[in-house]
N, C-alpha and C positions, 0 to 999 in steps of 0.2 A: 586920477579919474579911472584910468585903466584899471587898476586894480580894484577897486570898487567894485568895477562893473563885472569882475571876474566871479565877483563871488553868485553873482545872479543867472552863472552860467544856459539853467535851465528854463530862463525865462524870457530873457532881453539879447538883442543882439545890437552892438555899439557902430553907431554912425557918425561920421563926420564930413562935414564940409567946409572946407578950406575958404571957399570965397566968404561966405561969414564967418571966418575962422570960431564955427561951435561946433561944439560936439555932440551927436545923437544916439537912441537907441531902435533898431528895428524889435518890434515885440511880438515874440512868436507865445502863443499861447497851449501848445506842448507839453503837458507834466499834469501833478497832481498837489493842490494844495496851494494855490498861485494866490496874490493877491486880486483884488477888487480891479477892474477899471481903472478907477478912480484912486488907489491906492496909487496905481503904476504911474497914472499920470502926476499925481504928487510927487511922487521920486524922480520922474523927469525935473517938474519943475525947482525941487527940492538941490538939485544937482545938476542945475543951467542944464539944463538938456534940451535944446530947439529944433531937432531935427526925429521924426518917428516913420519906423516904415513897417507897414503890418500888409498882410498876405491876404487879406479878402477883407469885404464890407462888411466888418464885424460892428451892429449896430450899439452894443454898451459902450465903446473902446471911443464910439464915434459923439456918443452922446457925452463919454467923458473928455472927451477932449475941447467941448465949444468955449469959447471964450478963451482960451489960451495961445498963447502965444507959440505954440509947438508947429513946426512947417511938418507935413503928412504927404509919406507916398503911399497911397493905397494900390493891392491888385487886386485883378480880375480872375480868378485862380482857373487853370485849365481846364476842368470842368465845366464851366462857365463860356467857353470859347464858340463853341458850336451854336448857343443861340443867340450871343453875339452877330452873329451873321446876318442876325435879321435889323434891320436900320431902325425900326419901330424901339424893338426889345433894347437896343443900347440906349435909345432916348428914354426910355426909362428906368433904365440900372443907372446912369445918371443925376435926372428926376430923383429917383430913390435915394443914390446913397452919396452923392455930391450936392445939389440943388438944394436937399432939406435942408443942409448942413450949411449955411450961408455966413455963422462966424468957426468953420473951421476952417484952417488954412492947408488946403489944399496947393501942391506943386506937382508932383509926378501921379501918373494914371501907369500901374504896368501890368501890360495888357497878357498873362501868360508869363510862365516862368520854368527855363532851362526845356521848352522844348525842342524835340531834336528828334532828328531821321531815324538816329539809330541808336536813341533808350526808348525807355517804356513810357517816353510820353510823344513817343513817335504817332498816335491817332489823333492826336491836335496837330497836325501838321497845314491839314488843308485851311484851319479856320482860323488859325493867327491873325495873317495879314488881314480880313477881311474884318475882325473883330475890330483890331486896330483902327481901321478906316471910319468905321462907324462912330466909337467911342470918339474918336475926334472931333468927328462930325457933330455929335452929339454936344462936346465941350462946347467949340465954336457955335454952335447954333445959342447955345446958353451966355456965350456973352464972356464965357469964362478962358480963351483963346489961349489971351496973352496970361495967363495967369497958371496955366496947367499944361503940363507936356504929357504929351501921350506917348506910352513906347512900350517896347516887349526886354524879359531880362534872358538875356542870353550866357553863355558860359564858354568856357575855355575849349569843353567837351567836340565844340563845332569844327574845330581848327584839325589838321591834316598835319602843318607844318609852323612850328613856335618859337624855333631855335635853330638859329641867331632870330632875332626879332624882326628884321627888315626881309627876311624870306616867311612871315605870317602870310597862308592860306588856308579858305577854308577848304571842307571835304568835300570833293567832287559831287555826291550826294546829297551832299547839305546847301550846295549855291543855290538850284535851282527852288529854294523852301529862303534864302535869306537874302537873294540879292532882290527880290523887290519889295520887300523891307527896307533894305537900304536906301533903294532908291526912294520912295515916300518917305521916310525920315527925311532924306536929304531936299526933297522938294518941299517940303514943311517945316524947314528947319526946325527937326525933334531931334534928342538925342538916342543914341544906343545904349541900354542897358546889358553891363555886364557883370556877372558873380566869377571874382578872380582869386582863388584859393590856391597859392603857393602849397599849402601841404600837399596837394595831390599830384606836384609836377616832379615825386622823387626827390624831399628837400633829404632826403640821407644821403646825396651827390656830396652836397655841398651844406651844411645846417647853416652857415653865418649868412650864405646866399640869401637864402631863403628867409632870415629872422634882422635881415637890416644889420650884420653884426661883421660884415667885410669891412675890410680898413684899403683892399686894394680893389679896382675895378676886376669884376669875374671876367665879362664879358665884353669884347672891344666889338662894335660891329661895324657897318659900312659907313664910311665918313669919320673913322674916330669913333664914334659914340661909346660912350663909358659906360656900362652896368654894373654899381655896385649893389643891389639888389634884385630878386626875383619876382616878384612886383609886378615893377617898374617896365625888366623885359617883358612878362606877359600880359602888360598891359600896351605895348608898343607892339607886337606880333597882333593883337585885334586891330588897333588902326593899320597896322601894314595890309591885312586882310581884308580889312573896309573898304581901303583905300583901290587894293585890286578890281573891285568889283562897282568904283563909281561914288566909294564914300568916306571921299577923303578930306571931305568937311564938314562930315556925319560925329558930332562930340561924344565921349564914351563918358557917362555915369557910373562910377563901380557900385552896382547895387547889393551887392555884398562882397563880402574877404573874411576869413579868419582861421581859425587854427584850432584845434580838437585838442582837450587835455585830459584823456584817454584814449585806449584803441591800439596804441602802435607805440613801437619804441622812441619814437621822438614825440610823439600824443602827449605831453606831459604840462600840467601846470603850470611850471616854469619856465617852457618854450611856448605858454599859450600867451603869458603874461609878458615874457620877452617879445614874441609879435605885437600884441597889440598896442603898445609901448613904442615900440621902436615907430609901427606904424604912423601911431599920431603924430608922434613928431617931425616922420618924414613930411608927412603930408600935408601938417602946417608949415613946415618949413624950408620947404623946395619949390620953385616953379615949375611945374609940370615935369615931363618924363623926360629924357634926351633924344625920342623923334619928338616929340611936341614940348617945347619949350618953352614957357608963358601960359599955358595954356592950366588954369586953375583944376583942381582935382575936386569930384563931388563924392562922397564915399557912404557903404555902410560896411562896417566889420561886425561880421556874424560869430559870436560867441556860441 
């Protein structure tokens, strides 16, 4: 499957979730010469694909998808965040692009993506959380509660300290923009969404670290804990960091992962195809991380 989906680099990015153990694609529409909607959605369904995550209410994508069986996270893209704010206006971005859709199968809402203090989507800063609130609000008023989570996707970028895992915090900077986030998650019982890309944490330390391809534990941390992948620690350094600030019952979604097969000297085809590989298997085939243990993994891997 992974390989498959290699070759469609420029078009689809590969998701999976483990508690249905299927496999999905998030579909970024980026390039030139892309197929149809309706093409793409054929190739999902063509190649059990039950899981799609696209990046704004793109209305052909939405109309191709009714009637299928494919589960949908849609965003809110940052642009978008600012008139969020007004309680009215989410009730009908909603209305609009959820409500019409009544046999599309909606699961995740993410409200914003990778914004942060200190890149260049630092002017979405004030409207996140309030966007958030609304669009909930707006779920829940629809009836659609238990059926759609609402959440923001966040990144590794936020974190101060990663390494060893069980010292994960975020950046001084960044608390006061993420911990009442946290806390409404965690009084909503939502999850966290997070984009966790190993290639960006220096995998030339260590390549087998980073590509699932260790035979021994890299990384011991407090209590024992065994890291034989990079992952796995940087996905345990976000709950360590949650966990700091009040959200340590807050569940992490990885809303995207993957690995670039150009660009850099480990940027290569066959470390793209080695990760994503390796991934899926990890992640059908492990319970959880070793701080969380049991705890099912929901994924997308971004090609």
């Amino acid at each position: 499957m992974a390989s498959k989906l290699l070759l469609l680099g420029l078009l689809i990015n590969l998701l999976i979730v483990k508690d249905a153990q299927s496999v999905g694609v998030c579909y970024g529409r980026n390039g030139y010469g892309l197929p149809s909607e309706r093409d793409v959605v054929r190739l999902y369904q063509r190649n059990n694909i039950t899981r799609m995550r696209i990046y704004d209410p793109h209305q052909p994508t939405l109309e191709a998808l009714r009637g299928t069986n494919i589960e949908l996270m849609i965003g809110v893209p940052n642009d978008r965040l600012q008139s969020l704010n007004d309680q009215n206006a989410a009730n009908i971005w909603v209305r609009d692009n959820i409500q019409r859709y009544p046999n599309v199968r909606f699961r995740y809402i993410a409200v914003g993506n990778n914004v942060d203090p200190n890149n260049g989507n630092s002017r979405y800063v004030p409207f996140v959380l309030r966007a958030m609130q609304n669009v909930h609000n707006a779920v829940r008023a629809a009836g659609l509660g238990n059926q759609i989570k609402v959440s923001t996707a966040t990144y590794t970028g936020l974190l101060w300290s990663s390494f060893p895992p069980s010292i994960g915090a975020f950046r001084d900077n960044v608390r006061g923009f993420i911990e009442p986030i946290i806390r409404f998650l965690s009084q909503n019982n939502l999850p966290m969404f997070a984009n966790i890309y190993p290639y960006y944490a220096n995998p030339n330390s260590n390549l087998p670290f980073a590509l699932f391809t260790a035979t021994q534990p890299v990384v011991i941390d407090n209590g024992g804990r065994q890291y034989f992948n990079l992952f796995d620690a940087m996905l345990d350094a976000h709950y360590a960091a949650q966990a700091r600030l009040g959200g340590g019952n807050v569940e992490i979604v990885v809303s995207e992962s993957g690995w670039p097969s150009s660009g850099g000297p480990v940027a290569t085809i066959g470390n793209a195809g080695t990760y994503y590989m390796n991934l899926i298997a990890h992640v059908r085939g492990t319970r959880g991380t070793p701080l969380k243990p049991g705890r099912s993994y929901t994924e997308n891997i971004r090609i």
